[in-house]
C-alpha positions in Angstrom: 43.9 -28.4 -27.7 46.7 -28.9 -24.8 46.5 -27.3 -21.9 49.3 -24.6 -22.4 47.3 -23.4 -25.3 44.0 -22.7 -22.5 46.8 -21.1 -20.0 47.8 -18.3 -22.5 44.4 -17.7 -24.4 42.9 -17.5 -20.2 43.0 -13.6 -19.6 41.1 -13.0 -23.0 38.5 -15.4 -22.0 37.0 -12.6 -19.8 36.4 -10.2 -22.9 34.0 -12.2 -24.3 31.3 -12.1 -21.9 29.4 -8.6 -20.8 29.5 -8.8 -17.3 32.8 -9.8 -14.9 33.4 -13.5 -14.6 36.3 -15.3 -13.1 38.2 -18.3 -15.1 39.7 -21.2 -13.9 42.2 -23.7 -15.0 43.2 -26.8 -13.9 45.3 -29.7 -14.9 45.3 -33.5 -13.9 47.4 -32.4 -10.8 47.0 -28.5 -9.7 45.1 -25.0 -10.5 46.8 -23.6 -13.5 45.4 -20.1 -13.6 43.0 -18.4 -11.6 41.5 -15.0 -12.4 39.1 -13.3 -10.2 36.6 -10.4 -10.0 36.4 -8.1 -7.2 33.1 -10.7 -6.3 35.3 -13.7 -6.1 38.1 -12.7 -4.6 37.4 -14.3 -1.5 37.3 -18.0 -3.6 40.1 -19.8 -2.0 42.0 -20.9 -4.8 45.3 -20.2 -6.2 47.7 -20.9 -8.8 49.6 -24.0 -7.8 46.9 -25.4 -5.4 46.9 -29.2 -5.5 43.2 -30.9 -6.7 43.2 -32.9 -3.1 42.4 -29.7 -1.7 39.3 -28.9 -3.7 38.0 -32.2 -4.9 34.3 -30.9 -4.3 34.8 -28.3 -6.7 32.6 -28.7 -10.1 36.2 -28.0 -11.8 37.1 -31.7 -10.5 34.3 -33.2 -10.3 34.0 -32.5 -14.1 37.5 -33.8 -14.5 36.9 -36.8 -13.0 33.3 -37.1 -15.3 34.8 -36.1 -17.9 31.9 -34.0 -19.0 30.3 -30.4 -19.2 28.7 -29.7 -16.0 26.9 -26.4 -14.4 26.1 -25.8 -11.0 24.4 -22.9 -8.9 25.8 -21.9 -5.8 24.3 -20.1 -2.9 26.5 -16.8 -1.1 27.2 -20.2 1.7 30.0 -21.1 -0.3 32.6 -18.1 -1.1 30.1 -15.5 0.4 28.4 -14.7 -2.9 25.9 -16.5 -5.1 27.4 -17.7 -8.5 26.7 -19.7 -11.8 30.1 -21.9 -12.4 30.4 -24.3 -15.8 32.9 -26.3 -15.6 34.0 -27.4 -19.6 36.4 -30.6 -19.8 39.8 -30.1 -22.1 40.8 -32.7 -24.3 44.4 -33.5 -26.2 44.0 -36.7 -28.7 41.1 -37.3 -27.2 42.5 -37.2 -23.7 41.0 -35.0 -21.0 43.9 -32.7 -19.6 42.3 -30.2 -17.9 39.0 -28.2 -17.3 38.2 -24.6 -17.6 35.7 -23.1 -15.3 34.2 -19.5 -16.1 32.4 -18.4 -12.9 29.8 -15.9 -13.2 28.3 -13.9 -9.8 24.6 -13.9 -9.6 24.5 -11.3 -6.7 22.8 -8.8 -9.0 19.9 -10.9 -10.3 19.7 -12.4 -7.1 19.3 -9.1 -5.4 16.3 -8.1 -8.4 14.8 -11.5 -7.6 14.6 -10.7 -3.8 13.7 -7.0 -4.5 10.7 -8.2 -6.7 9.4 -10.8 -4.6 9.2 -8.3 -1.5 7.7 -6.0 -3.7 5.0 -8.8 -4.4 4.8 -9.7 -0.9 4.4 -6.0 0.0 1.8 -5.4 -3.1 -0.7 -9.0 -1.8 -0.8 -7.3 1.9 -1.8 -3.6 0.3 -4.2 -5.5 -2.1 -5.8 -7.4 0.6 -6.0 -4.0 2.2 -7.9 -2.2 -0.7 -10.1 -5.1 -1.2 -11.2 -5.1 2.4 -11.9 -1.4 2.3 -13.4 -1.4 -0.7 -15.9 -4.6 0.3 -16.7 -2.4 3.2 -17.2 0.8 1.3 -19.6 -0.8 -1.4 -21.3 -2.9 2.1 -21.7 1.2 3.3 -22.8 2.7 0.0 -25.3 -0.1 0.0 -26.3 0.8 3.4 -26.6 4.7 2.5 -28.5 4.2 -0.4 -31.1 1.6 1.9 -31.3 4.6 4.7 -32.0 7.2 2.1 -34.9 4.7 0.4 -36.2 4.3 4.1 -35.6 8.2 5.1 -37.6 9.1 1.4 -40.3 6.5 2.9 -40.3 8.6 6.0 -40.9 11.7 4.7 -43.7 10.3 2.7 -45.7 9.0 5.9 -45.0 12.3 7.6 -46.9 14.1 4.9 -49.8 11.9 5.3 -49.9 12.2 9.0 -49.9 15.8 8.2 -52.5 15.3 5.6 -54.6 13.6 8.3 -54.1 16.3 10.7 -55.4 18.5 8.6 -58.4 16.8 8.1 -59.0 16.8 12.3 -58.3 20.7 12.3 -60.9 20.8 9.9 -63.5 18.6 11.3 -62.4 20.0 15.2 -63.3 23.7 13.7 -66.7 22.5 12.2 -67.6 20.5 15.5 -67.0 24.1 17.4 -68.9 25.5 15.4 -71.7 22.8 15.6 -71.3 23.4 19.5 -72.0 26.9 19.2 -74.9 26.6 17.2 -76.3 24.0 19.5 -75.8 26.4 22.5 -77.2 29.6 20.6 -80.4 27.0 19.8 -80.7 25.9 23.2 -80.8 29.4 24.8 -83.4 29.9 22.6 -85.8 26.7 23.7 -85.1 27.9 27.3 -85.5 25.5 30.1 -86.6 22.2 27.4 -83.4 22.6 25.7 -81.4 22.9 29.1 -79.9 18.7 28.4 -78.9 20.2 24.7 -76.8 22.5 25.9 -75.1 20.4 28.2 -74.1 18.0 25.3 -73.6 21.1 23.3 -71.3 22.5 25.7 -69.3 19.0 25.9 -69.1 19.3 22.2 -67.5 22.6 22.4 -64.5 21.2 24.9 -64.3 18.1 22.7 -63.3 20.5 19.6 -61.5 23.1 21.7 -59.3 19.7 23.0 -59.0 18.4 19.7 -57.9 21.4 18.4 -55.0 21.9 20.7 -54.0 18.2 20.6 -53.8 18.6 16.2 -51.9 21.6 17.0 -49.6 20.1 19.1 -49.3 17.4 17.0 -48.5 19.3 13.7 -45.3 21.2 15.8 -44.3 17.9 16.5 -44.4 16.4 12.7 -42.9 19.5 11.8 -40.3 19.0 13.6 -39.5 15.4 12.5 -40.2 16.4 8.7 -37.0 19.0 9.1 -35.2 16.6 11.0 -35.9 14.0 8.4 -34.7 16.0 5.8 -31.6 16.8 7.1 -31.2 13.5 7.9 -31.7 12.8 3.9 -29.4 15.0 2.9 -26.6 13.6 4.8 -27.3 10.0 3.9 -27.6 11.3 0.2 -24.3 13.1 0.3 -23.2 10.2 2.4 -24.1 7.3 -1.0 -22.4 9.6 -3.3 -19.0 9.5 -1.5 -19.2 6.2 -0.7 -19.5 5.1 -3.8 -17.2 7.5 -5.7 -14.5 6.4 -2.6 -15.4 2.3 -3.5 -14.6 3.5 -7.5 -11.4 5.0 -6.4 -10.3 2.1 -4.4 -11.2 -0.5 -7.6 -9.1 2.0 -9.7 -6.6 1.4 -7.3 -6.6 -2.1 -7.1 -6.6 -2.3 -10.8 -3.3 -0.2 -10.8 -1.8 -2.4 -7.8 -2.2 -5.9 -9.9 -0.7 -3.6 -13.0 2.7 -2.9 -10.7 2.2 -7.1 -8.9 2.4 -8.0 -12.6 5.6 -5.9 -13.6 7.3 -7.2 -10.4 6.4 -10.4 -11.3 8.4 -10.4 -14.5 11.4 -9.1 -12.6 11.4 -11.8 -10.5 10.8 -13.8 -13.7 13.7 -12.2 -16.0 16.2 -12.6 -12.3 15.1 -16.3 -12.6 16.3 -16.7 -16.4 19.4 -14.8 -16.3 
């Protein structure tokens, strides 16, 4: 094929891909025909430009290799990021010329950088969640040890009250013991005078007793209520702990679904 023949099939060329792309022609000499997108027009070439000027072009550097070459370029060279292949022309097995179709990546660049700040957005909320949610299985944990000890609690309280019972009851019978003694030592007269000395002491012994069991019960009362309050909360406390440390694995489980789904956009970017 000579090269005329490339010059005047060149503005079809662009119909046969999808998206823009820009063509270019060259000779042994000069640019032959240059079309370009509303991407590349900032490329500096045009029509009539000698080779000298643009030797580090893939167009001539795949003249003078005489061979199919690709190259990707950053947005550093013509202020946009593009994929150029750069396909030798030969006449009787003579190279005459290369056509170059040059494709802009901007767009699957832009979905590459979009889903890798997604995924570098979606590791710093994960990290997050699975802090939080160590801390609120570590507190559920907790709750459910202070409600185990709070139960235990309750339990020794009862037995306290239990034994304080048991004092009433023995404080009572000692009174009455006292008073017995007392009525039995009025009744010996002057012999029994020591008895109801010891009797008397008896007396104040249960009287003091009483009051102290007394006291003593107002006061586990008061701790068995405050105990059970105390329960409640740390009960009500386990529960939302651990529905909140179920909520946050859901969570995390729907974050790695989305860290996934960004990672194949970065993936399909990569590929186009």
């Amino acid at each position: 094929m000579n090269i005329e023949t490339c010059v005047a099939i060149a503005p079809y060329l662009k119909d046969w891909y999808e998206q823009e792309v820009s063509v270019i022609i060259i000779d042994l000499e000069k640019v032959l025909y240059v079309h370009k997108t509303k991407e590349t027009e900032k490329m500096p070439l045009t029509v009539g430009l000698p080779l000298e000027q643009i030797e580090k072009t893939i167009s001539v550097r795949a003249l003078r290799a005489g061979k199919r070459m690709v190259a990707r370029q950053d947005k550093n060279a013509f202020g946009i990021p593009y994929i150029a292949a750069a396909n030798p022309v030969f006449d009787k097995g003579e190279i005459v010329g290369v056509i170059t179709i040059v494709i802009s990546t901007q767009k699957n660049d832009l979905l590459i950088n979009t889903g890798e700040e997604i995924l570098a957005s979606i590791e710093e909320i994960s990290a997050s969640l699975e802090s939080l949610s160590r801390g609120g299985q570590q507190l559920a944990a907790t709750s459910r040890l202070m409600e185990t000890d709070a139960t235990q609690a309750n339990k020794d309280l009862d037995r306290i009250t239990g034994i304080t019972k048991t004092i009433k009851q023995i404080s009572v019978q000692s009174n009455i013991l006292g008073i017995n003694a007392s009525i039995e030592a009025a009744r010996a007269g002057e012999l029994g005078s020591g008895f109801a000395v010891v009797a008397g002491e008896v007396r104040k012994l249960a009287e003091g007793t009483k009051d102290s069991v007394v006291n003593i019960e107002a006061s586990v009362h008061a701790i068995l209520a405050s105990v059970g309050t105390m329960l409640e909360a740390v009960v009500q406390l386990a529960e939302v702990t651990e529905t909140q440390a179920n909520g946050l694995g859901q969570m995390q489980g729907a974050i790695r679904q989305v860290a996934q789904a960004a990672d194949k956009l970065v993936q399909i970017g990569k590929a186009l």
